[in-house]
VOBA-1610 file (N, C-alpha, C; in pm, whole numbers, padded with zeros to 5 digits, always signed):
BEGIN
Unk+01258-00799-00793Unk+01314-00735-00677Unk+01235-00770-00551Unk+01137-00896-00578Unk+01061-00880-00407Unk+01092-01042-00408Unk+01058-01071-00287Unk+01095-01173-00233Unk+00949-01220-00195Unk+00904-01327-00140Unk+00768-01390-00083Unk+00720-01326+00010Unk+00810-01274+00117Unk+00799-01196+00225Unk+00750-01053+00212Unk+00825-00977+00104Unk+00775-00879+00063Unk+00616-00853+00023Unk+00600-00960-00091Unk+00461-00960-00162Unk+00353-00985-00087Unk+00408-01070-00018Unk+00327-01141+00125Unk+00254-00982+00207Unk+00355-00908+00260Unk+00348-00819+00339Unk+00291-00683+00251Unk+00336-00637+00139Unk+00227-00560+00081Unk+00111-00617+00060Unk+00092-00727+00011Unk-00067-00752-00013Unk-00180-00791+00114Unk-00067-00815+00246Unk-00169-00797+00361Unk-00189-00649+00432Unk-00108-00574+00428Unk-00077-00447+00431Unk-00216-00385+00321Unk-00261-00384+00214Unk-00333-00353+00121Unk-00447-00413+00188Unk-00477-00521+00224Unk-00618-00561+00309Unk-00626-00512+00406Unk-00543-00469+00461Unk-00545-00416+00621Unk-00640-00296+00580Unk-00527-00216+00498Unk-00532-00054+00498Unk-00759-00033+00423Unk-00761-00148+00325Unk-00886-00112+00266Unk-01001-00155+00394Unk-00966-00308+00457Unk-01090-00268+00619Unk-01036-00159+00653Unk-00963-00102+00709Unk-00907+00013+00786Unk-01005+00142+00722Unk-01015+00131+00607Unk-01103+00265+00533Unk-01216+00220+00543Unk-01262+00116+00452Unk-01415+00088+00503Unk-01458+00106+00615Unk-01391+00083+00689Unk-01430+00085+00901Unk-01473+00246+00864Unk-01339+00323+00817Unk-01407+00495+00867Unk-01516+00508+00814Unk-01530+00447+00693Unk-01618+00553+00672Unk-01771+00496+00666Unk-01776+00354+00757Unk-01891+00320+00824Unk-01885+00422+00956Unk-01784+00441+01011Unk-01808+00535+01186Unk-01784+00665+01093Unk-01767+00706+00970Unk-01796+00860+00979Unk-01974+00878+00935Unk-02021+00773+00845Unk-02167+00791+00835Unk-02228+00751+00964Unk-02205+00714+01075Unk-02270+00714+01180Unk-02274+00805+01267Unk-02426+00797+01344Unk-02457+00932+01441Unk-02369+00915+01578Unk-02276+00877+01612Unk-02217+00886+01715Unk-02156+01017+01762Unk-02188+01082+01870Unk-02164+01226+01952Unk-02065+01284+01894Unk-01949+01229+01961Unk-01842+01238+01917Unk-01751+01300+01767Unk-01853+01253+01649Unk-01801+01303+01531Unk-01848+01470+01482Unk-01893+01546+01576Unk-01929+01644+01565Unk-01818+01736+01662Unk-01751+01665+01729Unk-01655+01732+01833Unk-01504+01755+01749Unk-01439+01891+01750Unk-01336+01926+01615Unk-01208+01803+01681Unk-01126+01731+01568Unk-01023+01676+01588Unk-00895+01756+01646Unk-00854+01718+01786Unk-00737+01829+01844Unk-00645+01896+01727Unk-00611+01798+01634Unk-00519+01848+01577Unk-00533+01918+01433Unk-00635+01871+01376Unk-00648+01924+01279Unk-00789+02083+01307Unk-00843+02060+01341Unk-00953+02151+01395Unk-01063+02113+01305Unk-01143+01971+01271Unk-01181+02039+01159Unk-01330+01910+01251Unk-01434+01881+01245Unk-01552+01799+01300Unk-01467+01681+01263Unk-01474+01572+01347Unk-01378+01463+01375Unk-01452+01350+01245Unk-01628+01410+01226Unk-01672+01302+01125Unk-01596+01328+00982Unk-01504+01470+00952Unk-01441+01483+00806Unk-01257+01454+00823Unk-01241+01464+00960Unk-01116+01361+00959Unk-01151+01254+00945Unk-01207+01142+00985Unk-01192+01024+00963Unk-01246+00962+00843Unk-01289+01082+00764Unk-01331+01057+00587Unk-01205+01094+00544Unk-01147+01181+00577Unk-01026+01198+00516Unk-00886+01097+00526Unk-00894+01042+00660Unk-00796+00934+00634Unk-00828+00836+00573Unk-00969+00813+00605Unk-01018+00673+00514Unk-00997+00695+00380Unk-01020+00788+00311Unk-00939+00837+00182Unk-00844+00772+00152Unk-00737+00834+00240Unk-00574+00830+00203Unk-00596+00699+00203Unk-00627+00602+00312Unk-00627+00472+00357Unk-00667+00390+00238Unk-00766+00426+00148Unk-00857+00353+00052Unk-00745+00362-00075Unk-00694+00486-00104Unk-00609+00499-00203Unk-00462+00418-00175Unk-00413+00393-00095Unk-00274+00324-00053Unk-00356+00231-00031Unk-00475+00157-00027Unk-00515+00009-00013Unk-00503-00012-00163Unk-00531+00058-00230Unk-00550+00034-00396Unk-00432+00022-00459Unk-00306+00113-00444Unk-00190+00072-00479Unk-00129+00020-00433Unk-00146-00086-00343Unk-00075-00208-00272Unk-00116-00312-00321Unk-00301-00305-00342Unk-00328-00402-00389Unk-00332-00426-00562Unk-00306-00337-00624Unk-00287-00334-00766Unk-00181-00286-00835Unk-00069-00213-00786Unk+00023-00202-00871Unk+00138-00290-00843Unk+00245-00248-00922Unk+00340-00375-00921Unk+00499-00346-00894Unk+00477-00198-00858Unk+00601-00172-00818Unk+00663-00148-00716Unk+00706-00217-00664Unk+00729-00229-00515Unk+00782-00087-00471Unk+00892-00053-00532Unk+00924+00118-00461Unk+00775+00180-00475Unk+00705+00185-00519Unk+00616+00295-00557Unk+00529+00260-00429Unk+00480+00134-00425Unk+00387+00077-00306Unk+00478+00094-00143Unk+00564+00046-00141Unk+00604+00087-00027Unk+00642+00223+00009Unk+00677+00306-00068Unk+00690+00462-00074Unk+00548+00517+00019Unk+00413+00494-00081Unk+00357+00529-00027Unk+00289+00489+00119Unk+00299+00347+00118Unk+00255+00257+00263Unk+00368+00329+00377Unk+00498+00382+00367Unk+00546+00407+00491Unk+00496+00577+00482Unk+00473+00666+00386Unk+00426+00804+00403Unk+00307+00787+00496Unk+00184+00716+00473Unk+00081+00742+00536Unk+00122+00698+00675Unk+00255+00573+00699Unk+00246+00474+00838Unk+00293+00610+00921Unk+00408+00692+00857Unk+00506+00796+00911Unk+00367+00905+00944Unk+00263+00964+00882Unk+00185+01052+00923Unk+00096+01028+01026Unk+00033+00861+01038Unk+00010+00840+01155Unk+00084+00846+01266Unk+00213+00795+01296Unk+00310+00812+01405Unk+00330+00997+01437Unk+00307+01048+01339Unk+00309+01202+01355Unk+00213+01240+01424Unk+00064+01192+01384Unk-00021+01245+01445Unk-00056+01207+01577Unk-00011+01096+01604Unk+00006+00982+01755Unk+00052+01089+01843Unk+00215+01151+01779Unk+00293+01195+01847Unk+00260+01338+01897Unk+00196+01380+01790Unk+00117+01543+01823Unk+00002+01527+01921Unk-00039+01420+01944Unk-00169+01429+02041Unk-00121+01404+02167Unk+00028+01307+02158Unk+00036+01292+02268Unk+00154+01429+02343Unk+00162+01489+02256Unk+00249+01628+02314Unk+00170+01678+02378Unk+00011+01699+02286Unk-00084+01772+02361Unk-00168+01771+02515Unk-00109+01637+02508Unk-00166+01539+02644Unk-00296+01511+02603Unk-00315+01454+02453Unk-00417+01449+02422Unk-00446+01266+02409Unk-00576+01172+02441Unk-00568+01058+02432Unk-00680+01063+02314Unk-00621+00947+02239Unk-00734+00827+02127Unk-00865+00827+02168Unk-00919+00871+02136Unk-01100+00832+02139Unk-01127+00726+02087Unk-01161+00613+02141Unk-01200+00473+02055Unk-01425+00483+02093Unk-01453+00583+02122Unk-01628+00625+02142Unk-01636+00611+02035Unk-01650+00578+01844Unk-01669+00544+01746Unk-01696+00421+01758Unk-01611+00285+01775Unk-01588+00198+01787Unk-01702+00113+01814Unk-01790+00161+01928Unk-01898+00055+01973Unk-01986-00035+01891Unk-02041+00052+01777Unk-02091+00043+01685Unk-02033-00108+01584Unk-01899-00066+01562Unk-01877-00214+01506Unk-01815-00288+01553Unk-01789-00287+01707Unk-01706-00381+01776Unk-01843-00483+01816Unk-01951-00404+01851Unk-02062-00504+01952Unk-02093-00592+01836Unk-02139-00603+01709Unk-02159-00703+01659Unk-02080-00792+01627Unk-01943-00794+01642Unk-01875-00865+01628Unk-01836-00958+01760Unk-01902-00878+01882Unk-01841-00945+01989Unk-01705-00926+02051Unk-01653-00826+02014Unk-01527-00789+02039Unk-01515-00680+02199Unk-01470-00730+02305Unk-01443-00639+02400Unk-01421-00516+02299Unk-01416-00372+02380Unk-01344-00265+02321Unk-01219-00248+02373Unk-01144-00340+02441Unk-01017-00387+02503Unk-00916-00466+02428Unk-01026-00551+02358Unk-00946-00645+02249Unk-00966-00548+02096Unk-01036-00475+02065Unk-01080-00369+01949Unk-00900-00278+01937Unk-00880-00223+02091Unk-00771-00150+02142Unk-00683-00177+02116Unk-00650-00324+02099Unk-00535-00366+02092Unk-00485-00402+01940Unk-00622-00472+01875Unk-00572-00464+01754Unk-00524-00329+01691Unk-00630-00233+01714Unk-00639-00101+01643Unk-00478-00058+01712Unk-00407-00078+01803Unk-00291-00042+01831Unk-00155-00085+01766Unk-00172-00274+01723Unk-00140-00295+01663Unk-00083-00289+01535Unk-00218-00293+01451Unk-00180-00266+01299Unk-00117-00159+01222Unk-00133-00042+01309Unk-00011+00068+01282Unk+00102+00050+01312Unk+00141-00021+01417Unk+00262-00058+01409Unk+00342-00210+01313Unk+00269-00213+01318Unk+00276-00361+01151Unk+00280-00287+01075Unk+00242-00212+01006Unk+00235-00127+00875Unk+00382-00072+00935Unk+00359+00020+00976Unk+00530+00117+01018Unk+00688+00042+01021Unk+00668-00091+01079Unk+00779-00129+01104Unk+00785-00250+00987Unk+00702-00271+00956Unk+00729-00368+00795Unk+00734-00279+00709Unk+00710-00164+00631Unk+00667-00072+00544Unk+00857-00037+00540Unk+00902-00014+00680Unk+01021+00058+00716Unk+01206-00073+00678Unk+01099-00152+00706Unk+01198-00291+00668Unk+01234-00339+00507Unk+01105-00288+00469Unk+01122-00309+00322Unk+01159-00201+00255Unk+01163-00125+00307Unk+01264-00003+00255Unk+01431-00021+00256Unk+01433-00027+00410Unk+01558-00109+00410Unk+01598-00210+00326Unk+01517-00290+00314Unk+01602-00385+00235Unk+01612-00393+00124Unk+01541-00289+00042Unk+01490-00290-00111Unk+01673-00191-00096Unk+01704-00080-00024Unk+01806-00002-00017Unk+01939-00056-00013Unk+01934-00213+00060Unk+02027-00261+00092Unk+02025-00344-00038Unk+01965-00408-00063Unk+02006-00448-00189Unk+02059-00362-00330Unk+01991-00268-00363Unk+02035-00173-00472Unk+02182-00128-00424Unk+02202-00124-00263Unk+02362-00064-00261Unk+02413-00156-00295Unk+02398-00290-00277Unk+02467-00429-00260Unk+02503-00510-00444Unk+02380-00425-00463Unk+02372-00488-00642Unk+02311-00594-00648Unk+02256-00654-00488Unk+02182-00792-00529Unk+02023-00777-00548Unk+01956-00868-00607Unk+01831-00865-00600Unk+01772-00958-00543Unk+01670-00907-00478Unk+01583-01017-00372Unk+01546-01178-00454Unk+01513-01144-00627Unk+01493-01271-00678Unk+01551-01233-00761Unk+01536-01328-00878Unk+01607-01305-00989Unk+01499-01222-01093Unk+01582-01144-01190Unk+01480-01037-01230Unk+01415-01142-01348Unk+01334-01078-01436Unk+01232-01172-01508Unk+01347-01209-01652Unk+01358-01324-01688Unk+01448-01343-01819Unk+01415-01270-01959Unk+01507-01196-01933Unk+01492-01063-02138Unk+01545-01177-02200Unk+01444-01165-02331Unk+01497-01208-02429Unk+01502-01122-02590Unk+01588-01141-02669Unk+01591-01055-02760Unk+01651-01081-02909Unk+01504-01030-03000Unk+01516-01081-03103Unk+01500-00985-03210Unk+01563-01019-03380Unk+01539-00929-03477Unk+01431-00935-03562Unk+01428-00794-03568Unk+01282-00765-03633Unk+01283-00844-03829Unk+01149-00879-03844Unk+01158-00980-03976Unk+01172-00876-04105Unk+01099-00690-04056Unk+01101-00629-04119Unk+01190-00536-04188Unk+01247-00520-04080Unk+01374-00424-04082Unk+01536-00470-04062Unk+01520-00561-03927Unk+01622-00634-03875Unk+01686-00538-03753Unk+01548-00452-03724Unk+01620-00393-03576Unk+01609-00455-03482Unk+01664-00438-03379Unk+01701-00527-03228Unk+01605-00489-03115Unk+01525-00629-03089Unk+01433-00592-02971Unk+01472-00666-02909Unk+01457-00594-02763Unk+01473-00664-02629Unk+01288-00657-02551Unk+01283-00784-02509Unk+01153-00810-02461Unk+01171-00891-02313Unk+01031-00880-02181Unk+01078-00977-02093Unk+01015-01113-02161Unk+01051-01239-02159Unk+01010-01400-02133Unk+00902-01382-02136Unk+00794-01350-02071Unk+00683-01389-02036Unk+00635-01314-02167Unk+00652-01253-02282Unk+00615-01176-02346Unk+00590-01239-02469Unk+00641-01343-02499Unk+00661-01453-02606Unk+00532-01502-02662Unk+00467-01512-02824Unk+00385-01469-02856Unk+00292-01396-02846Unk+00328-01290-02815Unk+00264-01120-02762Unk+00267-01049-02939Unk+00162-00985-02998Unk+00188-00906-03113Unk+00187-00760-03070Unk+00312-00747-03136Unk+00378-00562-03050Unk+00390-00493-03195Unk+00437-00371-03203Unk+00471-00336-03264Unk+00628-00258-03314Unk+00681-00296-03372Unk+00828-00308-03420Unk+00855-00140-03387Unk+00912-00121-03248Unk+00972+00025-03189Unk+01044+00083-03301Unk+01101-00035-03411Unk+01231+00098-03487Unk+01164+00102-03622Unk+01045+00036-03718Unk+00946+00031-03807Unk+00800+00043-03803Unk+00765+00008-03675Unk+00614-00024-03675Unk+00522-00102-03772Unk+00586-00206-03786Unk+00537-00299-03847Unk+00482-00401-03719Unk+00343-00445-03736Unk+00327-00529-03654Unk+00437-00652-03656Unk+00465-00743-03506Unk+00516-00811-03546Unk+00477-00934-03456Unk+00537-01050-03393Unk+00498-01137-03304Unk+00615-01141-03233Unk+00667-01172-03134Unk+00772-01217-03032Unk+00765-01293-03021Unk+00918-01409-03068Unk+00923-01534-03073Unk+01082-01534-02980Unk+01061-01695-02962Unk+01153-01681-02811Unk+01282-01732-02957Unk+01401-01701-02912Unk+01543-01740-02972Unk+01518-01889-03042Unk+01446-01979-02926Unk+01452-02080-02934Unk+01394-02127-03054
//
């Protein structure tokens, strides 16, 4: 069900999101002023929000970068993209602006204006949101459509030597030793051929 584009885009999406956590929670172990001042929205010292997203961030880096099911990975990549745009949107009701005073710390060794820091960091939420949101779409549009982005993996299916019950297996599974679902007899998976 994924296409190049897809896989492409979760697995950079999954690098993004794991720097994105590592970053916090280098600026939440650091002494910078700032992380002692409560987050507008949540109320809580700004150094245990930004452990806490780095959290979420670290865990949706992990199932992007390791599982294999695309609904499941993009499910969760647009929940966290949608809670950031929430919280964007709550600060800015409040007339509240982004603090990028964390930042110095790992922008100066890199050499990075905190202008050019700004822009990425503005960026990549919106890459996550509007790709996260596309592949939803299209994973939707296809299931209405009945088509699939690729072709699904080739089943093949063969009778058991023990019993003579009917297994269905994917291709890639072919000399795999399983065990016979309708006897449990060990057995081997051999292709038709």
């Amino acid at each position: 069900m994924k296409t190049k584009w897809i896989k492409l885009y979760i697995s950079s999406a999954g690098v993004i999101l794991l720097a994105a956590a590592l970053m916090r929670f280098v600026i939440a172990s650091g002494d910078a002023q700032a992380l002692v001042l409560p987050d507008p929205m949540l109320g809580i010292p700004l150094r245990y929000a930004v452990l806490i997203v780095g959290a979420f961030e670290f865990v949706v880096a992990l199932i992007c970068l390791l599982s294999r099911r695309v609904g499941f990975q993009i499910g969760w990549l647009a929940w966290l993209t949608t809670n950031f745009v929430v919280f964007w949107l709550g600060l800015f009701w409040m007339h509240c602006r982004l603090q990028g005073t964390c930042l110095g710390s790992l922008t100066d060794p890199l050499h990075l204006s905190r202008g050019v820091a700004g822009h990425i960091i503005a960026f990549v939420p919106l890459y996550l949101l509007v790709g996260s949101y596309a592949v939803l779409l299209r994973l939707w549009f296809d299931q209405k459509t009945g088509r699939l982005c690729e072709p699904a993996l080739e089943s093949l299916k063969m009778s058991c030597v023990s019993c003579g019950g009917h297994i269905e297996f994917p291709a890639n599974a072919v000399g795999r030793k399983i065990q016979c679902p309708h006897c449990a007899k060990n057995i081997t998976l051999l292709s038709p051929a």
